[in-house]
C-alpha positions in Angstrom: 72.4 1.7 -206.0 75.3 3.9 -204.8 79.4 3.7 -205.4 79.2 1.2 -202.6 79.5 -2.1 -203.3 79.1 -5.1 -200.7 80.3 -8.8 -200.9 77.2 -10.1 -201.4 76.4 -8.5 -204.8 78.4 -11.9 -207.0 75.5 -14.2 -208.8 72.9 -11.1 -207.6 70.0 -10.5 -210.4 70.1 -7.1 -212.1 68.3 -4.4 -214.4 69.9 -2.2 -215.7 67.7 -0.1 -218.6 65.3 -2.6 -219.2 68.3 -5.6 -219.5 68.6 -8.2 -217.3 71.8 -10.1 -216.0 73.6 -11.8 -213.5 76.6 -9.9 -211.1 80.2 -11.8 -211.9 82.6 -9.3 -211.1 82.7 -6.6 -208.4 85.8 -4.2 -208.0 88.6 -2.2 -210.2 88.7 -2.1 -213.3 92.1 -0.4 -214.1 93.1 2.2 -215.3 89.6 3.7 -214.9 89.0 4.8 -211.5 86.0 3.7 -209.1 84.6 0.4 -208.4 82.7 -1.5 -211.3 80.4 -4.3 -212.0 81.0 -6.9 -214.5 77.7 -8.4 -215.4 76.8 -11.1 -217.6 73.4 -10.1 -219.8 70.6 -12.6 -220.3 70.7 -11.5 -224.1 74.1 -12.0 -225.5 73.6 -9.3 -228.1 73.3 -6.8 -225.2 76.9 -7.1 -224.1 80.2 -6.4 -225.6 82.9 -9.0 -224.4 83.7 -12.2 -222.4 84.2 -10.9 -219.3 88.1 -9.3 -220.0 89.9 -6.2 -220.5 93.0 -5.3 -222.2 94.1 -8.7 -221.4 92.8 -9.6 -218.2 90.4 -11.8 -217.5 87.8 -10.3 -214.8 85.2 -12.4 -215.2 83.5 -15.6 -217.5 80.4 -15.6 -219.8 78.7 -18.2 -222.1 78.8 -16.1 -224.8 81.6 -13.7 -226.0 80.0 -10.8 -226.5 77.4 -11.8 -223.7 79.7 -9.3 -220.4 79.8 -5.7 -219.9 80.9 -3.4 -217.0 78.4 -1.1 -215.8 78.7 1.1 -213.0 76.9 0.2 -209.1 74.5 3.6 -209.9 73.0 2.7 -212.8 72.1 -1.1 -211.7 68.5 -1.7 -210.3 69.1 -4.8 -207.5 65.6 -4.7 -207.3 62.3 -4.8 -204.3 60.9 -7.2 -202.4 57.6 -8.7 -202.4 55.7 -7.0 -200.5 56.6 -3.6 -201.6 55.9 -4.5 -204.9 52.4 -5.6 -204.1 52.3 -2.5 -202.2 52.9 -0.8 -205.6 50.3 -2.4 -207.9 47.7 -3.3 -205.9 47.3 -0.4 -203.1 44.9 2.1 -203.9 46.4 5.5 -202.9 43.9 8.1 -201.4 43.9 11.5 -201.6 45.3 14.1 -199.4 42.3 15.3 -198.0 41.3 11.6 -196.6 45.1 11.4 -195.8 45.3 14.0 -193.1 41.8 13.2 -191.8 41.8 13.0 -187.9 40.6 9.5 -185.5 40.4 9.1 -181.8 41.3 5.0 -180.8 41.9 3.8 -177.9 44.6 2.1 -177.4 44.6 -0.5 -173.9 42.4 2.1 -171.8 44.2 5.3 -173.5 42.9 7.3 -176.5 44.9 8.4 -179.3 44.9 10.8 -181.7 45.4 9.1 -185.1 46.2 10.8 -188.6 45.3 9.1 -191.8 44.3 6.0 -190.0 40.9 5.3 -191.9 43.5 5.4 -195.2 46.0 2.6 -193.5 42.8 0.6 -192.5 42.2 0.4 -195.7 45.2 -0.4 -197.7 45.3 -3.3 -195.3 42.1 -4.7 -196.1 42.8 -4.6 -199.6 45.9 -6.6 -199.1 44.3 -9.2 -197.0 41.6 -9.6 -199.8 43.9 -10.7 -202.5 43.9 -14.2 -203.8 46.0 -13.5 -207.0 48.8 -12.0 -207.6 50.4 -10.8 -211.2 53.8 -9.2 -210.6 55.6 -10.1 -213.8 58.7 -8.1 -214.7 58.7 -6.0 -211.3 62.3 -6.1 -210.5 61.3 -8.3 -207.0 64.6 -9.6 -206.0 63.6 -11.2 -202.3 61.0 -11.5 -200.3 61.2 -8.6 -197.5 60.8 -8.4 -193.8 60.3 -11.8 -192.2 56.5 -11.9 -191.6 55.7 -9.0 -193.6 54.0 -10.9 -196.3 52.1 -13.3 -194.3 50.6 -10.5 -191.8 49.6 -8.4 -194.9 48.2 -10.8 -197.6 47.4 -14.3 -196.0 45.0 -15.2 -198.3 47.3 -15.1 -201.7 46.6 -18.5 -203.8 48.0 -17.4 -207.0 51.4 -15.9 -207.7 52.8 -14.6 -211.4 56.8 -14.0 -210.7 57.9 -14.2 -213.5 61.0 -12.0 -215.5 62.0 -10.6 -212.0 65.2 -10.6 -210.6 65.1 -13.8 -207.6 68.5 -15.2 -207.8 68.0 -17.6 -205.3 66.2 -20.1 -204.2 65.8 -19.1 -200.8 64.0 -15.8 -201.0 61.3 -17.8 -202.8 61.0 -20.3 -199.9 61.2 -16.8 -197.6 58.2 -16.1 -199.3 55.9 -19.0 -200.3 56.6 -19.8 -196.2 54.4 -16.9 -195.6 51.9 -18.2 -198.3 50.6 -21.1 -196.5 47.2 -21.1 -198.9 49.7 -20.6 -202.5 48.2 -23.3 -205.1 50.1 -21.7 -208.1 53.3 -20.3 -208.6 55.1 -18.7 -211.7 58.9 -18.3 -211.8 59.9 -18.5 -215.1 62.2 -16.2 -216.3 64.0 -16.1 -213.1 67.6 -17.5 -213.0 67.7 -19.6 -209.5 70.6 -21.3 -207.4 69.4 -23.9 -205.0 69.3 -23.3 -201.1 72.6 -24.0 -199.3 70.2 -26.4 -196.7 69.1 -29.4 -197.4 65.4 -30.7 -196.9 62.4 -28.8 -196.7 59.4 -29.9 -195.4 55.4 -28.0 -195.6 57.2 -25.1 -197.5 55.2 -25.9 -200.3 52.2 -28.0 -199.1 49.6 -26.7 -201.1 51.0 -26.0 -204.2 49.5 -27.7 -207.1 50.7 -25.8 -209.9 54.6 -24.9 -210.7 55.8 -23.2 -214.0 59.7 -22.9 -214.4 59.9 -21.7 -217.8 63.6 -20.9 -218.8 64.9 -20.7 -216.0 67.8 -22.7 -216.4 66.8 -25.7 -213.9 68.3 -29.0 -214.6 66.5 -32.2 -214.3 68.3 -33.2 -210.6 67.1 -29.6 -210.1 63.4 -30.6 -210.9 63.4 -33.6 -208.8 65.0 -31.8 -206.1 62.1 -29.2 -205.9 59.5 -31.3 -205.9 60.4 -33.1 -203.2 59.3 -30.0 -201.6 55.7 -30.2 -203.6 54.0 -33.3 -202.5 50.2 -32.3 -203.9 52.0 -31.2 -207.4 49.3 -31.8 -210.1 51.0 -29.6 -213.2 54.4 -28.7 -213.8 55.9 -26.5 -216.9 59.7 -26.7 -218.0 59.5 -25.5 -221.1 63.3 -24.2 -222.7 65.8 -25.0 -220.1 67.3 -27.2 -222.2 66.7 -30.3 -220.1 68.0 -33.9 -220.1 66.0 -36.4 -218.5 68.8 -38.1 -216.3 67.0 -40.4 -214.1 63.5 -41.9 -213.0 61.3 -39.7 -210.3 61.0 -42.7 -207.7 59.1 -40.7 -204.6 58.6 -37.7 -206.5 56.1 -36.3 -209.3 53.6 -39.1 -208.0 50.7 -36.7 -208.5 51.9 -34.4 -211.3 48.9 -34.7 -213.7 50.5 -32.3 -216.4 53.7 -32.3 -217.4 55.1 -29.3 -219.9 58.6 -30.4 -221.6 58.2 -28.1 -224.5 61.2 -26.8 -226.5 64.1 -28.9 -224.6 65.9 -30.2 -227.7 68.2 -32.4 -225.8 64.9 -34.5 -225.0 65.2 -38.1 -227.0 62.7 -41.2 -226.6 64.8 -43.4 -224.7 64.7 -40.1 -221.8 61.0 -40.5 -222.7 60.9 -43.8 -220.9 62.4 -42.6 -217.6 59.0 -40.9 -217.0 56.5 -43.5 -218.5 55.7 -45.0 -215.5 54.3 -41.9 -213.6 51.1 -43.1 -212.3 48.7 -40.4 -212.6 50.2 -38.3 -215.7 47.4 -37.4 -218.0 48.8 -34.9 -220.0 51.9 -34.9 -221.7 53.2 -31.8 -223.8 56.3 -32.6 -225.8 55.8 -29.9 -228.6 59.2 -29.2 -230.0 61.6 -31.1 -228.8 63.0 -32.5 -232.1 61.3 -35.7 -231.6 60.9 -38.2 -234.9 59.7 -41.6 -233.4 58.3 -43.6 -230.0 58.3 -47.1 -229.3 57.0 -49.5 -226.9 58.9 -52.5 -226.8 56.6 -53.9 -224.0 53.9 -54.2 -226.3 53.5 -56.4 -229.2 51.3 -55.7 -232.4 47.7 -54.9 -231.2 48.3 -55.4 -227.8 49.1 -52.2 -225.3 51.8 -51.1 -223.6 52.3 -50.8 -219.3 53.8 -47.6 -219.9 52.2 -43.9 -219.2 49.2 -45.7 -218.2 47.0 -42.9 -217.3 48.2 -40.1 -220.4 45.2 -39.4 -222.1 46.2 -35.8 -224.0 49.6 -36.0 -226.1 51.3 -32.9 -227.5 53.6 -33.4 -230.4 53.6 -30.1 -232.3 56.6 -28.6 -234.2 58.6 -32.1 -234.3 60.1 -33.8 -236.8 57.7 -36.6 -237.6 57.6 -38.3 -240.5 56.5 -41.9 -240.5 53.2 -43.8 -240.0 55.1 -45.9 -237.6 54.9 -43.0 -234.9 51.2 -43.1 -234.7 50.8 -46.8 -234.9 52.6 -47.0 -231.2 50.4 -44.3 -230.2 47.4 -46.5 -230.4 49.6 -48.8 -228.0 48.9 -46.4 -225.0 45.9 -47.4 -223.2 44.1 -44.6 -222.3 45.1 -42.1 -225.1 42.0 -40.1 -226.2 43.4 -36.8 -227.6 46.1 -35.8 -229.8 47.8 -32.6 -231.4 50.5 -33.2 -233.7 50.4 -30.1 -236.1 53.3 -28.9 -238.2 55.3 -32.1 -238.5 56.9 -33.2 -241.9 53.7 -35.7 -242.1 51.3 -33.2 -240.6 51.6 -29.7 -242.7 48.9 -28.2 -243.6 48.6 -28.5 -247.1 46.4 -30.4 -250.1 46.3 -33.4 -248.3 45.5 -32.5 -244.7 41.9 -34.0 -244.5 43.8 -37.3 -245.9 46.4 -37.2 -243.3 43.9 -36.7 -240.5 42.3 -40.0 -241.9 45.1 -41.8 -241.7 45.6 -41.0 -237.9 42.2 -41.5 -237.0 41.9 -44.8 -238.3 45.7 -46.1 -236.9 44.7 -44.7 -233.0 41.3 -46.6 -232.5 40.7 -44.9 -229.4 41.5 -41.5 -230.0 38.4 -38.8 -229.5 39.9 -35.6 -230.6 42.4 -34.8 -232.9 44.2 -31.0 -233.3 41.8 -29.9 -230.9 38.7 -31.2 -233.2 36.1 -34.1 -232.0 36.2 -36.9 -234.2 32.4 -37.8 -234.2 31.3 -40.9 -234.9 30.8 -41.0 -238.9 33.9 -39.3 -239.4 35.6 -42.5 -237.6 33.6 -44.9 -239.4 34.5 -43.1 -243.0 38.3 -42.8 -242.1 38.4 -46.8 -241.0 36.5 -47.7 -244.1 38.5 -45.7 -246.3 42.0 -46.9 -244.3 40.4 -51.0 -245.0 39.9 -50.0 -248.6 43.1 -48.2 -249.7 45.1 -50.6 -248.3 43.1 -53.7 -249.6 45.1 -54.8 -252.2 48.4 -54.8 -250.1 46.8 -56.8 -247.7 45.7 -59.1 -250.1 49.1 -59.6 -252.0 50.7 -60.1 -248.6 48.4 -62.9 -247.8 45.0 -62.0 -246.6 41.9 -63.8 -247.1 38.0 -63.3 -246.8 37.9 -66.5 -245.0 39.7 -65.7 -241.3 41.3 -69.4 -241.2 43.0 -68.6 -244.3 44.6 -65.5 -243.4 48.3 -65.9 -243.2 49.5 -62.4 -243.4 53.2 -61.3 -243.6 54.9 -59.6 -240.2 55.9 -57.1 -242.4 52.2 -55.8 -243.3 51.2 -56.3 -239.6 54.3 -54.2 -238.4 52.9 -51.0 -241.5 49.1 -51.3 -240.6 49.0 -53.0 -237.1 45.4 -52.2 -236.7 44.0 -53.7 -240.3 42.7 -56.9 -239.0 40.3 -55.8 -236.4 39.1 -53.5 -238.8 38.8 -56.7 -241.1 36.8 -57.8 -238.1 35.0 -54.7 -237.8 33.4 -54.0 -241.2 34.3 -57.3 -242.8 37.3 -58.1 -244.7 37.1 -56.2 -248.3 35.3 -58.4 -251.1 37.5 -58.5 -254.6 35.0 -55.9 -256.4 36.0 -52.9 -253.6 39.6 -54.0 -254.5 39.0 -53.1 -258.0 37.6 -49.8 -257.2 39.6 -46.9 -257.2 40.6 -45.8 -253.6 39.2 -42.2 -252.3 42.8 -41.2 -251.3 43.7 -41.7 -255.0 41.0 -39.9 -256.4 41.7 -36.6 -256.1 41.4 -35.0 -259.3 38.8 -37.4 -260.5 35.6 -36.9 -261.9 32.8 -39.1 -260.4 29.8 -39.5 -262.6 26.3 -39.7 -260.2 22.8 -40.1 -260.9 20.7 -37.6 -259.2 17.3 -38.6 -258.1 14.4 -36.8 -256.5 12.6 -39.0 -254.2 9.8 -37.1 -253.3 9.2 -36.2 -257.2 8.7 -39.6 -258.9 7.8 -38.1 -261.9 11.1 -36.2 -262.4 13.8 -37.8 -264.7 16.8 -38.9 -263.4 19.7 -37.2 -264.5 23.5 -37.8 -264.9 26.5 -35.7 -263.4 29.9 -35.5 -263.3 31.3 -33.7 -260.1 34.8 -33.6 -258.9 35.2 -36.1 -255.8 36.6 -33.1 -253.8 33.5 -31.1 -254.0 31.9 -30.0 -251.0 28.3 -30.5 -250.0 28.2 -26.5 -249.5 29.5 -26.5 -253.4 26.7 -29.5 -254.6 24.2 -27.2 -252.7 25.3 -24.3 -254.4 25.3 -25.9 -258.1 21.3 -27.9 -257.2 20.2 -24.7 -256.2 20.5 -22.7 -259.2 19.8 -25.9 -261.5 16.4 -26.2 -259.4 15.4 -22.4 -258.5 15.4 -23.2 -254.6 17.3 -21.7 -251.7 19.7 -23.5 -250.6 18.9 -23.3 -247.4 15.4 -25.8 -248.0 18.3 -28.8 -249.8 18.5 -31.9 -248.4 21.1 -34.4 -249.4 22.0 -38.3 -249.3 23.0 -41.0 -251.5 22.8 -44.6 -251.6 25.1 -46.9 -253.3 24.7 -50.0 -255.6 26.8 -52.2 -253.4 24.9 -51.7 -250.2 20.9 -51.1 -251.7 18.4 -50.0 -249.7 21.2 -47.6 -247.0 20.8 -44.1 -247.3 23.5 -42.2 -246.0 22.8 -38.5 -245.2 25.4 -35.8 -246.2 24.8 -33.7 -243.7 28.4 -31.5 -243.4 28.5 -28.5 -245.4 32.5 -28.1 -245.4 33.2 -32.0 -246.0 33.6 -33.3 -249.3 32.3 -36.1 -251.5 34.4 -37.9 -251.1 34.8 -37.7 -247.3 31.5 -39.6 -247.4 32.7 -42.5 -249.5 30.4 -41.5 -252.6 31.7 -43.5 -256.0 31.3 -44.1 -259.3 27.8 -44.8 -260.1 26.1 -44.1 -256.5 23.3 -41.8 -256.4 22.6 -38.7 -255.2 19.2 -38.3 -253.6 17.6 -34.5 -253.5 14.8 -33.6 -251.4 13.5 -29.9 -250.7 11.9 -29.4 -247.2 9.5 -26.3 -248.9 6.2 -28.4 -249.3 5.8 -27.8 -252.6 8.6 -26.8 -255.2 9.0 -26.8 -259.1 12.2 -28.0 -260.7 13.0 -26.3 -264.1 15.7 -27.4 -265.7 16.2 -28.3 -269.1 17.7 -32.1 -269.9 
């Protein structure tokens, strides 16, 4: 830009060597001579004061050491859109094609045409793009009025982000133009509102709209998708948000929802959006959050609100009580969860515990951290859940006979879902209650009898192996003891208590005791070569 400066500069987006930042001032800066621009950096650590000089005050930042005065020559204000398509996505030919001659007839007189095969060209190009990356390309508005929508009609798919829009209304300028755009990326880009009111059509088709920090406030968010009607998935992730009031006509469709890393977020904002009707996925990944309630739903019974959210993110919270997950299994259509790195969640010794836990509390959950919960691994975790808490339920008054159950509120309230696995699997007999739970067993040594069924003649021998051994390890240890690959073992056991049910350990990474295997249950070997010699000495 030259020494000149206009009016319009104030609250214009800059770069200036890489930095971006925001115009405030525009003038003198006494007693240095020529005009000056006071901007405001988007990293604070860039500038070197408030926004005042020997005393005067010139301008205001958020930060102290967030201003600096730079001078108009060394400030990019930026492109516009279509230039900077122009720029990336134009191949350039060479100048031999360039100066290549063309008769066309133009209305009923011929012309002589230089480098027209090379324009024809660059303009089919253009109209063949459907998407459109143009992330940190300085585009600051949106160009001639129709320049976009008579070169590149067919554009679906924008990336704007980390440019330098200030404004509102050179994106409307140029989605206008975009009357096929389904997704549009604007984060990064600091945006005042258009002085007019309503817009209607602008945005028609749009279905997905990321506005990563960019500083919207939730009015803000409301406001724009008014202007959205087909929204499906919308991203907000670090503007530092507050959920001020209920969407009534707005956010109908929105399918996704992104509130990521707005600390301001608490549960009781949580509720101003719980009765979107079609939201399905919900990522609240850290926001600070510790605990969630539904105080429309009673214990065992579900909740009206965020009745269509079947994928909840939670990651990077502070979560640190059962409770949380207990409402959780409230929501009626929940199926997947991610709730890594939380105080209850870290990965550590007792992660395949915790994961347990929160299978057997949410009874309709599918996937968990992005891993299916099949089957057998629900049915272990409830069994477990009904075991290890057996003799709590039973001192705080529960009974084999249903009739007789009078159970405390205050059990109910920790382990809301106990009784239907009571109802399940059958309320736990006194001798299981004796038994030593899997969750406390650790470090303990389980003694086994290992059989061989299809070797009759082989004695039975006795084994102590460490609960948290895995079937890969067992394999491991039988195949040297019996001279076979490991690769022809096949494993189950059977238990006293249930004779007769053989239960195949069929997981190489899971544990022992992830199968429920006890004291006294016994391991059953078979080798799938036909015919196999065990050596070992007893």
């Amino acid at each position: 830009m030259s020494d000149t400066l206009t009016p319009d500069v104030i609250g214009r987006r800059v770069e200036v060597n890489g930095e971006h930042a925001t115009v405030r001032f525009a003038g003198v800066v006494p007693p240095v001579a020529g005009p000056w621009l006071g901007v405001e950096w988007d990293n604070p650590e860039r500038g070197k004061h408030d926004g005042s000089h020997e005393g005067t005050v010139y301008f205001k930042c958020r930060h102290p050491t967030g201003g600096s005065f730079v001078r108009p020559n060394k400030v990019n204000f930026g492109t516009d859109f279509l230039t900077a398509i122009k720029n990336r996505y134009v191949l350039e030919d060479g100048p031999e094609e360039d100066r290549k001659e063309q008769i066309v007839t133009l209305g009923n007189k011929p012309v002589e045409t230089v480098g027209f095969d090379s324009l024809m060209k660059q303009q089919s190009q253009l109209s063949k793009l459907q998407e459109v990356s143009l992330r940190n390309c300085a585009v600051s508005c949106a160009g001639e009025k129709g320049g976009v929508a008579e070169a590149c009609p067919n554009i679906r798919r924008v990336d704007l982000s980390k440019n330098l829009l200030s404004s509102w209304d050179e994106v409307i300028h140029i989605a206008d133009q975009l009357r096929h755009l389904e997704v549009l990326n604007l984060s990064e880009n600091k945006l005042k509102f258009p002085s007019g009111s309503a817009l209607t059509g602008t945005f028609s088709a749009l279905k997905v709209l990321v506005l990563n920090q960019t500083g919207i406030t939730w009015a803000e968010v409301l406001r724009c998708a008014a202007w959205c009607p087909g929204l499906e998935e919308l991203y907000l992730e670090s503007n530092n948000i507050v959920i001020s009031e209920r969407p009534t006509d707005v956010l109908q469709t929105v399918k996704l929802l992104d509130l990521s890393s707005n600390q301001l977020i608490d549960e009781n904002q949580l509720y101003l959006i719980a009765h979107l009707p079609r939201l399905e996925q919900l990522i609240l990944s850290d926001i600070g959050i510790s605990s969630i309630h539904f105080p429309d739903a009673g214990i065992g019974c579900k909740t009206s609100m965020f009745p269509s959210l079947q994928y909840l993110v939670v990651n990077d919270n502070q979560i640190s009580q059962w409770s949380f997950f207990n409402e959780l299994d409230k929501l009626p259509s929940l199926r997947a969860l991610s709730c890594l790195r939380n105080p209850l969640t870290k990965e550590d010794k007792e992660a395949n515990m915790t994961r347990q836990l929160i299978i057997a509390s949410i009874g309709q959950l599918k996937t968990l951290n992005k891993c299916e919960i099949l089957p057998k691994e629900r049915r272990t975790a409830e069994l477990d859940y009904r075991k290890a808490f057996g003799n709590e339920w039973k001192q705080a008054g529960g009974h084999q006979d249903p009739d007789k159950n009078r159970l405390s509120e205050e059990f109910l309230r920790a382990h809301p879902r106990y009784q239907f696995l009571c109802l399940k699997y059958g309320a736990p007999e006194d001798w299981e209650l004796k038994t030593q739970q899997p969750f406390m067993l650790k470090n303990q040594l389980l003694t086994l009898k290992i059989k061989y069924p299809d070797q009759l003649d082989q004695k039975v021998l006795e084994k102590q192996l460490p609960g948290s051994m895995t079937i890969q390890k067992v394999k491991g240890w039988l195949s040297r003891l019996l001279k076979v690959p490991v690769s022809d073992l096949l494993l189950s056991y059977e238990s006293p208590k249930e004779p007769g049910i053989e239960i195949k350990l069929e997981n190489d990474l899971q544990s022992l005791r992830f199968y429920s295997v006890e004291n006294e249950d016994c391991l059953l070997v078979r080798c799938s070569s036909l015919h196999f010699m065990i050596r070992f000495k007893y």
